[in-house]
N, C-alpha and C positions, 0 to 999 in steps of 0.2 A: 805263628800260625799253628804248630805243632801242640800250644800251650790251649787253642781254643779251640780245636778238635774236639778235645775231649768231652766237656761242658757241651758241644754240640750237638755230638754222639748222643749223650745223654738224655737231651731236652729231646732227641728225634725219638727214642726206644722210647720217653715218659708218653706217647703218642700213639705207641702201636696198638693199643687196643680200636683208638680212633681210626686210624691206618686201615684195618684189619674189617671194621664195620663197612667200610667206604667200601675196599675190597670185594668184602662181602656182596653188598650190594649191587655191584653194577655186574659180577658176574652172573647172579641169580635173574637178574632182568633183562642182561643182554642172551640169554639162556630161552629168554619169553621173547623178545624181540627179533634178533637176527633169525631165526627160522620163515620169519615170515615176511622179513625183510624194512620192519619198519626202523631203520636206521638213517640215523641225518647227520653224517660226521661236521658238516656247518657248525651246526651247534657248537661243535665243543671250539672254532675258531671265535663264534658270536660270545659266549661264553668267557673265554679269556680275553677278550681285546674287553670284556663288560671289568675280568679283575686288575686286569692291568691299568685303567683307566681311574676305578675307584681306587681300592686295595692297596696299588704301587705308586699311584701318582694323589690322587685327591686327598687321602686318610693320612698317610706318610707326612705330605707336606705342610695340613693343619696340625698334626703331634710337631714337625720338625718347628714349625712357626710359635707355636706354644713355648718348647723347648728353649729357644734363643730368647723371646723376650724373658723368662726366667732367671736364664744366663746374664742376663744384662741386671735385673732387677738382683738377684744372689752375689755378683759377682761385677757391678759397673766397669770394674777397671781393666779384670779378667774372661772375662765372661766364656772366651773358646778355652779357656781351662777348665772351666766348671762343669762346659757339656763332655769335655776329654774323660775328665773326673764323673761324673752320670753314667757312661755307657762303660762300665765295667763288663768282665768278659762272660761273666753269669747272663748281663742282661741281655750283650751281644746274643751270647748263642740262643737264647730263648726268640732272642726276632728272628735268627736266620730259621731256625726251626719252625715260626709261628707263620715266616711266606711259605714255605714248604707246605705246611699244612693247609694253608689258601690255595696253592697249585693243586694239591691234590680236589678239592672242592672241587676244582673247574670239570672233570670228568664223573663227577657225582650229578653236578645240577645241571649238568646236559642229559645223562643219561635219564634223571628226573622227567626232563622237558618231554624228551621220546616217548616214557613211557606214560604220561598224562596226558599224551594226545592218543595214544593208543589204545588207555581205555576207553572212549570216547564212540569209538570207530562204530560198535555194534548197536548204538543208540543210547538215548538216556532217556532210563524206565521211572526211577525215583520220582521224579516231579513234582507230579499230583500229589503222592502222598506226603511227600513234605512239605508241601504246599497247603495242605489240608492239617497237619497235623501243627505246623504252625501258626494256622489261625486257632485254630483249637484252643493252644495252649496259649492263646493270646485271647483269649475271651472271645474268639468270633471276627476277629479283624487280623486283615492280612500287615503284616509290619511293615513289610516296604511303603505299602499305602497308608498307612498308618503317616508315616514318619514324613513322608513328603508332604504332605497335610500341613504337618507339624513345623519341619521347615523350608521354608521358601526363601526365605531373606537370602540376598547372594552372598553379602559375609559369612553367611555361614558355609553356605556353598564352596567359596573358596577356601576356607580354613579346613573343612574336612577336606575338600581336593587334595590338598597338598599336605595333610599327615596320611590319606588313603596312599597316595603316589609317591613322591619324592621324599614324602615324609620317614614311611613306613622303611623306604628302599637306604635313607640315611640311617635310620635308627637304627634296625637289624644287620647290618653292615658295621656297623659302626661297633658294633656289640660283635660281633663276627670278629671282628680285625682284632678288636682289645685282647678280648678269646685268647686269639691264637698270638699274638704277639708278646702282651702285657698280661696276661690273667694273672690278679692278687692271687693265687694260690690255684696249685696244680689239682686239687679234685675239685675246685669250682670249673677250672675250664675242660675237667674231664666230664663231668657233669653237662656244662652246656652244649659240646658237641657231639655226647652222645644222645643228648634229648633234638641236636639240632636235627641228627640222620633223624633220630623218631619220629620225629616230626614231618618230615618230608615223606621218608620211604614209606614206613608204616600207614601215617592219617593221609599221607599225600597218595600214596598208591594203592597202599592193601585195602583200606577204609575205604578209600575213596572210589576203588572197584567192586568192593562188596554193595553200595549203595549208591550207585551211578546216577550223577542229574549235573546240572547246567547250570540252576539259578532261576531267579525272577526277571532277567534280560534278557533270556532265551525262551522262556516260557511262554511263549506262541509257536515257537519255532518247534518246540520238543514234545511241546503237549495237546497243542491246538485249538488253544484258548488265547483268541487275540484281545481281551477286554480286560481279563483278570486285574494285570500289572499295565496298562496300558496308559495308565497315568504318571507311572514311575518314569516309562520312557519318553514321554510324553515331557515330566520333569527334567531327563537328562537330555533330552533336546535343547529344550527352553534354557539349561545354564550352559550350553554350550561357547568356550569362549571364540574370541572374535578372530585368533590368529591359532593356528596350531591345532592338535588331538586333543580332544575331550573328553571324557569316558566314557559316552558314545560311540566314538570315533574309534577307540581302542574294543569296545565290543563286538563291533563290526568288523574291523579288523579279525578278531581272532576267529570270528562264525567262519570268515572266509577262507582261514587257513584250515579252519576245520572240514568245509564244504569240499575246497580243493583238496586235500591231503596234503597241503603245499608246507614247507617245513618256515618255522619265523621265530623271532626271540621270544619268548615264554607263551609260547605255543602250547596247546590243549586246555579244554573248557571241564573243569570241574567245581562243584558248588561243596557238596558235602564231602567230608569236613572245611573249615575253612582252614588252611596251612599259615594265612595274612596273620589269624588271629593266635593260630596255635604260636606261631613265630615269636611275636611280641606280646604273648605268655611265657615263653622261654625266657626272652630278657628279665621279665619283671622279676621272674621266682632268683633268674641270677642277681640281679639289682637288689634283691632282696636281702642274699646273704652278704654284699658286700656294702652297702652305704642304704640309710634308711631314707633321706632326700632320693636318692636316687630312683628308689623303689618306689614311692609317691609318683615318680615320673614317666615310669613303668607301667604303674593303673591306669594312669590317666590316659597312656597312650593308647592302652587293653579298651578302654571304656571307648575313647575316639576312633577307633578302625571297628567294634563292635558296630557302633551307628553310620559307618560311611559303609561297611559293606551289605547294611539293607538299607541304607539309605539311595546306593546308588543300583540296586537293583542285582549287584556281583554277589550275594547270599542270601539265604532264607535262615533267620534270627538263630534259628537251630543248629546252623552249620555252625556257627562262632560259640554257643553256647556248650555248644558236644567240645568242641578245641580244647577251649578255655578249662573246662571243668576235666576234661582225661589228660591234659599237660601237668596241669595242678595236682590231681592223682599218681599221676605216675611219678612225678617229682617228689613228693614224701613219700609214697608205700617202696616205689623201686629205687631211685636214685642215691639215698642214702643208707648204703648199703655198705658196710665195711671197704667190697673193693673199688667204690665210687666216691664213699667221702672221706678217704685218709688223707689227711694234710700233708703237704712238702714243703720243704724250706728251703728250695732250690725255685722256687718262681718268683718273677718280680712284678710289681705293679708300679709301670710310668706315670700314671695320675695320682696316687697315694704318695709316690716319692717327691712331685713335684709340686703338691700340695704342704708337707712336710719339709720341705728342703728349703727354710727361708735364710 
């Protein structure tokens, strides 16, 4: 134990600057919050029983799963010596470090949740003009109507559903966990979790309070024009499935936690910027430095949550468009930066190894 200390120590202080932004952050906005009392310590239970659940049990156990059939395939005869032989004490302490750094998330993206339903509170003024300026810039036609037009077919329907939904929540998660657990190299994963806070705090709070709006599925409710998008919702009626919450179902839902003040899991209504898109911009630029397949899968997922969040009425084309293109910016002119892209040779990456390890 005394021998894996140290290695642990280490991988924990490679993190402080991450540490330190998180920090940052939730003082500065519980600084905005607590005075006025909009706090919901829920959250942060809702919150970890969401990491404990993915993070400690789902993610863990498809790597653990991965791992053994390897074991068997490397090693038929041997196989629990081979995973003994894998988890050397380098790569130990980088996981014990990389759940540490998961726990600390959990009081970040509550604090999040708080403060995106708080902007909220004094109305949303944006609307129209983004509403207006994205037909504009679309020739004269509104895009969520546009796109519903477009597609109807329910395959497709359900294909975006579920990379907009469960998709999006596997992928960026999934990229989350490698991060913090496995990142090939320590200024790729300093890099993604500093662009991950940017992402959030900055386009998710700062952005997102400077130009305050809803969306094209609130857009009766905020602007009071029931016809506009009235087809969209109209659309996400119509695909509504036959058992369960639909995205309907879930937009409704959130009006009403908005209407109440009442507190709920990713509670508060913001349209611009989109954070869905800015997120799996994030992946991709990461995808991008380590595996070129990977990075292809990356776009494609950037290109597939672009069209399901005006397709399903959760954005106006703009919001993903501002993401995508200040993510991408700010990841070449900032991110590579002497003290953001020095390489170490103290990080390990479990999927390169077990790619590599025949």
């Amino acid at each position: 134990m005394p021998k894996l200390l140290k290695p642990i120590l280490c991988e924990l202080r490679s993190d402080r600057l991450i540490y330190g932004l998180i920090l940052l952050y939730i003082v500065l906005t519980n600084a905005i919050l607590l005075p006025v009392g909009h706090v919901f310590p829920e959250l942060y239970v809702e919150y970890f029983s969401s990491l404990v659940t993915l993070d400690i049990m789902v993610l863990p156990a498809i790597v653990l799963a991965a791992l053994l059939l390897r074991s068997v395939i490397a090693d038929p005869k041997r196989p629990s010596a081979w995973v003994m032989a894998f988890f050397d004490r380098q790569r130990i302490a980088r996981i014990v470090a990389g759940f540490a750094l998961l726990v600390a998330l959990v009081p970040f993206m509550a604090t999040f949740t708080a403060m995106k339903s708080f902007i909220g509170l004094s109305g949303f003024k944006a609307d129209t003009q983004l509403a207006d300026f994205d037909r504009w810039l679309h020739f004269g036609v509104d895009p969520p109507v546009f796109l519903n037009n477009l597609l109807s077919d329910a395959h497709a329907w359900r294909i975006l559903t579920f990379f907009y939904g469960p998709g999006w929540m596997l992928w960026v998660n999934g990229f989350v966990f490698w991060m913090a657990v496995a990142a090939p190299r320590a200024d790729v994963r300093k890099r993604f979790f500093v662009g991950y806070i940017f992402a959030w705090a900055i386009l998710g709070n700062v952005v997102a309070w400077l130009v305050v709006s809803a969306g094209p599925a609130f857009f009766a409710e905020v602007a009071g024009d029931t016809t506009r998008f009235a087809s969209v919702l109209s659309a996400l009626d119509a695909h509504r499935p036959p058992s369960g919450m639909g995205i309907r179902d879930v937009q409704i839902y959130l009006w009403e936690l908005y209407i109440t003040r009442s507190a709920g899991f990713g509670m508060g209504i913001s349209a611009f910027p989109s954070v869905h898109l800015a997120m799996v911009t994030l992946c991709a630029l990461t995808a991008a430095e380590i595996n070129r397949h990977l990075a292809y899968a990356g776009a494609a997922v950037v290109f597939l949550i672009q069209i399901g969040a005006v397709l399903f009425g959760w954005h106006y084309a703009i919001d993903g468009y501002f993401s995508i293109a200040t993510m991408v910016g700010v990841w070449l002119i900032f991110f590579h930066t002497r003290s953001l892209s020095r390489p170490s040779s103290g990080s390990v990456d479990v999927a390169s190894d077990l790619a590599r390890s025949a």
